[in-house]
C-alpha positions in Angstrom: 62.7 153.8 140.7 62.3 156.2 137.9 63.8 155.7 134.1 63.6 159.0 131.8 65.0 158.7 128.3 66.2 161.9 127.3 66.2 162.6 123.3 68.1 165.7 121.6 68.9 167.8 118.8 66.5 166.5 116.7 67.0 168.9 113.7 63.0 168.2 112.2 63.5 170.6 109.2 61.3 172.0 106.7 62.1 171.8 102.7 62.4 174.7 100.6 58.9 174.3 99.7 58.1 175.2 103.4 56.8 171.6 104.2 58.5 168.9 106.1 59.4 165.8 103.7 58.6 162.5 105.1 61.2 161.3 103.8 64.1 162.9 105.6 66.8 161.9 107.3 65.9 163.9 110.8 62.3 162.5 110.3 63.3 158.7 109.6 66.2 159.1 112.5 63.2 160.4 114.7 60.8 157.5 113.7 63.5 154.8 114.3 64.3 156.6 118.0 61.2 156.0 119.1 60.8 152.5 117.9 64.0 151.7 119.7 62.7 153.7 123.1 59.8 151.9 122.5 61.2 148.6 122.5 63.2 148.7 125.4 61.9 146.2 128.0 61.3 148.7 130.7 59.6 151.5 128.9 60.5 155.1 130.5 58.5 156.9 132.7 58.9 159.8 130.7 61.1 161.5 128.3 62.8 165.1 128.4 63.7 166.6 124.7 67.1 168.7 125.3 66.9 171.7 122.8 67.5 171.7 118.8 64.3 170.0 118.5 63.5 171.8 115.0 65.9 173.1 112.6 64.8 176.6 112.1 62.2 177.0 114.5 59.4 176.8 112.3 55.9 176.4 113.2 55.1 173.9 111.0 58.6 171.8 112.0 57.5 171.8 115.4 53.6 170.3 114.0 55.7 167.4 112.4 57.8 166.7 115.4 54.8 166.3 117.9 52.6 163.9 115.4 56.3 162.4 115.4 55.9 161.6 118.6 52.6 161.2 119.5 53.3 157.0 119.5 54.9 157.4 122.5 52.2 156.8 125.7 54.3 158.7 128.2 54.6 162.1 129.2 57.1 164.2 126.8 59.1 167.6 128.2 60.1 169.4 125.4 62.6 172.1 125.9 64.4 174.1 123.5 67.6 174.5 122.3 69.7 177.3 119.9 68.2 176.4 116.5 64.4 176.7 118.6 62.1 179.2 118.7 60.6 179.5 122.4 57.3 180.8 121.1 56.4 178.5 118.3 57.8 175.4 120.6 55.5 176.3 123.3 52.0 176.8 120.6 52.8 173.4 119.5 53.1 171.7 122.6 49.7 173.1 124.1 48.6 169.7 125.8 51.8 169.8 127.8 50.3 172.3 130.8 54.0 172.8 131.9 55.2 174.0 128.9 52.7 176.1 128.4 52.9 177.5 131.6 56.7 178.0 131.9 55.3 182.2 130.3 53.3 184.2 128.8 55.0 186.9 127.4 56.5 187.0 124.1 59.8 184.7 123.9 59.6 184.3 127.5 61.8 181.0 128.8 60.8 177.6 128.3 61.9 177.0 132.1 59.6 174.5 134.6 59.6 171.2 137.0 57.9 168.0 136.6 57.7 165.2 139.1 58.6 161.7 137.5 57.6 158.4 139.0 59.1 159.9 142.6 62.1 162.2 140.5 62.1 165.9 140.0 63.0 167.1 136.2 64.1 170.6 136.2 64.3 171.8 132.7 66.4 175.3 132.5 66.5 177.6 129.1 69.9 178.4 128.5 69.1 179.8 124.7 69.7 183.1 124.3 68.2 184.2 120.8 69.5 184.7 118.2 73.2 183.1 119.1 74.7 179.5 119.4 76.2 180.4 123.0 73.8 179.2 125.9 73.6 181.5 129.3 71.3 181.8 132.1 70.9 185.6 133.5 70.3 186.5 136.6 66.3 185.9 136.2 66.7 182.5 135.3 69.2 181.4 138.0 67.1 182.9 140.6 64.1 181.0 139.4 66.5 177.5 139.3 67.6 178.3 142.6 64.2 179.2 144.0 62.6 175.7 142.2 65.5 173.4 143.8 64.8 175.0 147.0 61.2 174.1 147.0 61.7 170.1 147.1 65.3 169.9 149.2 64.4 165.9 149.6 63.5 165.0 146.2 65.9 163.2 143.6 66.1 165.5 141.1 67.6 165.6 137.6 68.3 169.3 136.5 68.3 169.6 132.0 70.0 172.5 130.1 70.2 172.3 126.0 74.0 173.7 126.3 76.9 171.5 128.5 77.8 173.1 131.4 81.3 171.9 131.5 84.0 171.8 128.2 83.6 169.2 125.7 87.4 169.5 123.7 85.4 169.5 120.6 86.6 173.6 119.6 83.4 173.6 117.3 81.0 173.0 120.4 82.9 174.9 123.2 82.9 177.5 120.7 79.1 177.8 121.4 79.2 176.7 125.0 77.4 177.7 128.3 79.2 181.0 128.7 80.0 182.1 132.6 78.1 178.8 134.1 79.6 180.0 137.6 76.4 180.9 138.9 74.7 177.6 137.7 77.3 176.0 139.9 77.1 177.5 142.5 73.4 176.6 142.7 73.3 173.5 142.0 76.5 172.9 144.6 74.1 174.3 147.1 71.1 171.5 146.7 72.3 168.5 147.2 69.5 166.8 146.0 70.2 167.3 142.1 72.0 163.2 141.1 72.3 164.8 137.4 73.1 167.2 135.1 71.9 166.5 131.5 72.6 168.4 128.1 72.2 168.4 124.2 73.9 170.7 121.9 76.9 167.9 121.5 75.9 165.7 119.3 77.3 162.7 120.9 77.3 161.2 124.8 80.0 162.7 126.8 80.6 162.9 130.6 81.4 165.9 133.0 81.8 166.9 136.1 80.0 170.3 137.6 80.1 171.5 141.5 80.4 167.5 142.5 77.5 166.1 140.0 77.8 163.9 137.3 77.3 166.1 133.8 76.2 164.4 131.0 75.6 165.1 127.1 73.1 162.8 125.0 73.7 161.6 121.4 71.7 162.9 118.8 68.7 161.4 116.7 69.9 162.6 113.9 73.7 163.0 113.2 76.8 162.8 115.0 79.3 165.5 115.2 83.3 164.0 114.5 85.3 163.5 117.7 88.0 165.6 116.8 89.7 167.1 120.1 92.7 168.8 118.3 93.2 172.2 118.0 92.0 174.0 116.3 90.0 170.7 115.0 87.6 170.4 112.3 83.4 170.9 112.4 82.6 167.9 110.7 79.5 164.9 111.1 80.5 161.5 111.0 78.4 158.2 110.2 78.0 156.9 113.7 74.8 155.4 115.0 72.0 158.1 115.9 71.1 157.5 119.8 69.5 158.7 123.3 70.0 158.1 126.4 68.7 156.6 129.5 68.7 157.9 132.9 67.6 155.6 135.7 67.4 156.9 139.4 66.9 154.3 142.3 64.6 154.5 145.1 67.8 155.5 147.2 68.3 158.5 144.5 71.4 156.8 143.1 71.5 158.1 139.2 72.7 155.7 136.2 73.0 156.9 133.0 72.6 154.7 130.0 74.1 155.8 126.2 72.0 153.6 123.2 72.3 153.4 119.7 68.9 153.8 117.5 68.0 150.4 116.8 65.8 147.8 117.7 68.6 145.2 119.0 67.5 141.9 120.4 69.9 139.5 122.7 71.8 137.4 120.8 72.0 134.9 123.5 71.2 134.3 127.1 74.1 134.7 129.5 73.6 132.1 132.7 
């Protein structure tokens, strides 16, 4: 059995003064998500970060956000999102050998596999700088084709930052994972993939894509307004920050798990 929690769109952002205050709400929202992974009693095995990790994709944004996390004694897979900066992501994250792997060249995609307690975590770039949009050319669906291909028996969870399927929120589908045709047709030819995960929403949702279960994660930080009308309103609301929790069985059967920042405690035993 394998348990990743899976945080997103983080938004660590520096000040006008160029330095991240401590004091912040994306800091303190980031500090009080991992005291509540942390005091889950079955710690993950790992944890995947979906995209908008920093806010402007600023060097030292991306400095804060690691010491941010460094409490946490599993592995981390950052990957990056619209607001993200593939280069300055991938210097901050230099003890992560698959991040820092994933290319060379200048701005080249954040894109590789891990194996997690028995799981495969795929981790696509579907940024495309300097828009909100996500996409994956023809490079990067050859290379997620190729990567599925090489473990056909392994339970696999595949991560994009943008949704692969429509949301109803305008604001969001407005910036969505434009022509994702070829993304499905991959993954609906390896049948080993048991998820889909995404950021970029700002709040859990669940999808459908080529037969999989699609999911979006909640954000550390804010939540954006459930307004499905049209043409709706881009607006944050004061719901709970969150993550979630995906847990895949020895059998490769995937659950997936939507909780609120907090460190919550039973209130009672239930015989």
């Amino acid at each position: 059995m394998a348990i990743i929690a899976q945080l997103s769109d983080i938004h660590i952002a520096a000040g006008r003064g160029g330095a991240v205050d401590d004091d912040s709400g994306p800091v303190r929202s980031l500090r009080a998500a991992v005291s509540s992974l942390l005091s889950l009693p079955a710690r993950p095995d790992a944890v995947v970060l979906t995209g908008d990790l920093a806010d402007s994709g600023l060097p030292v944004e991306y400095a804060r956000l690691h010491a941010l996390l460094s409490p946490l004694p599993m592995a981390v897979y950052p990957m990056p999102g619209n607001h993200d900066d593939r280069d300055a992501l991938r210097a901050a994250f230099t003890d992560h050998p698959a991040v820092t792997a994933s290319g060379v060249l200048p701005q080249a995609p954040v894109q590789y596999a891990v194996d997690v307690a028995g799981v495969r975590l795929v981790c696509c770039d579907t940024t495309v700088p300097g828009a909100p949009y996500g996409a994956m050319d023809a490079d990067r669906l050859a290379w997620l084709d190729a990567t599925l291909a090489a473990a056909p028996d392994t339970p696999t969870i595949v991560a994009t930052h943008h949704p692969p399927y429509p949301i109803g929120i305008r604001f969001i589908d407005d910036m969505r994972f434009t022509e994702p045709e070829g993304f499905a047709e991959i993954i609906g030819r390896h049948g080993q993939v048991v998820r889909l995960i995404s950021g970029h929403v700002h709040r859990g949702s669940v999808g459908v894509l080529a037969g999989r279960v699609s999911t979006t994660c909640p954000s550390t930080y804010r939540q954006l307004f459930l307004d499905l009308t049209r043409p709706g309103r881009a607006a944050v609301t004061g719901e709970p920050a969150g993550f979630a929790v995906h847990l895949v069985t020895d059998e490769g059967d995937a659950t997936t798990h939507f909780v609120p920042t907090g460190n919550y405690r039973p209130l009672m035993e239930v015989e």
